[in-house]
C-alpha positions as CSV (number, residue, x, y, z in Angstrom):
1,X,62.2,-0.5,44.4
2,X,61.0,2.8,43.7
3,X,60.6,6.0,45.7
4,X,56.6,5.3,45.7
5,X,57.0,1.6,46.5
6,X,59.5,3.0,49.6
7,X,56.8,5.7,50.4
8,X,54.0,3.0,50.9
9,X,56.1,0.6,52.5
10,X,56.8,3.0,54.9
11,X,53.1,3.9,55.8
12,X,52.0,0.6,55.9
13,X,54.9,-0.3,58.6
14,X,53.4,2.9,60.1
15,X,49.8,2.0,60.0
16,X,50.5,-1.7,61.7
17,X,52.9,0.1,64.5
18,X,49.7,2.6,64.9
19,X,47.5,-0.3,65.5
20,X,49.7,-1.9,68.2
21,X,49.0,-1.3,72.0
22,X,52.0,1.4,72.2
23,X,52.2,4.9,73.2
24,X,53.8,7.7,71.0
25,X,54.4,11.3,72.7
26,X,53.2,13.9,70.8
27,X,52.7,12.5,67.0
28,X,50.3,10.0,65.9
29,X,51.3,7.5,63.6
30,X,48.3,7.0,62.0
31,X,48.1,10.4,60.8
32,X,51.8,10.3,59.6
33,X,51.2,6.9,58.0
34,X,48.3,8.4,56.2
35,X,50.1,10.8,54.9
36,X,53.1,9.0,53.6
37,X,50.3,6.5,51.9
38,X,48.9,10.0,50.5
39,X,52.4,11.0,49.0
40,X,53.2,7.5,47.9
41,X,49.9,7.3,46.0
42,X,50.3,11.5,44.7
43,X,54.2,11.0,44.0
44,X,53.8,10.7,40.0
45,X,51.4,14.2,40.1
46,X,53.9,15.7,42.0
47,X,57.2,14.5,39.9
48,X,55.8,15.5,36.7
């Protein structure tokens, strides 16, 4: 699996954790799984 396939994994795991009915001090996990799903879907720009 590649780094972008790990990257997206990771915000979709985030995204579904973001939907369930539990509370996370201080960071939102939507907001960090939309920003691993940016990187994952930027990570050839930025590698080349």
């Amino acid at each position: 699996m590649s780094i972008q396939g790990i990257f997206y994994l990771i915000a979709v795991i985030l995204l579904v954790l973001a939907a369930l009915p539990i509370s996370s001090r201080g960071i939102s996990l939507a907001l960090l799984g939309a920003a691993f799903a940016l990187l994952a879907f930027s990570w050839d720009t930025i590698t080349n």
